[in-house]
Steps between C-alpha positions, in 0.01 A plus 500: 500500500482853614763472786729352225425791266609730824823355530609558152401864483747532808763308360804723610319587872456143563854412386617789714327416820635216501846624592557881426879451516536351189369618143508339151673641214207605276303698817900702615516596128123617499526715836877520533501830658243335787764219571789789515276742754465153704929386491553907518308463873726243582300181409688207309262372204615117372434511103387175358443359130318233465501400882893464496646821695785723246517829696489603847471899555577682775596830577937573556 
């Protein structure tokens, strides 16, 4: 029970460890200017809603 308890207080770490490239909607709005630092340093973030990919950003 407490290992499950773990893993949703770390919700968005877990989800991000899994692949850092890509982010979900509702965590780029809440630390958009994270995600821009990251594309701004030349990384391409895929940006997913729901599991289904709408965005790909990368730096021009």
């Amino acid at each position: 029970m407490s290992t499950a308890l773990v893993i949703d207080e770390c919700a968005t770490l877990c989800y991000m460890a899994q692949d850092p490239s890509r982010v979900g909607v509702r965590e780029l709005r809440q630390n958009l200017s994270v995600y821009l630092d990251r594309v701004k340093r030349g990384e391409s973030l895929t940006v997913t809603e729901h599991g289904q990919i709408v965005a790909v950003l990368h730096r021009r």
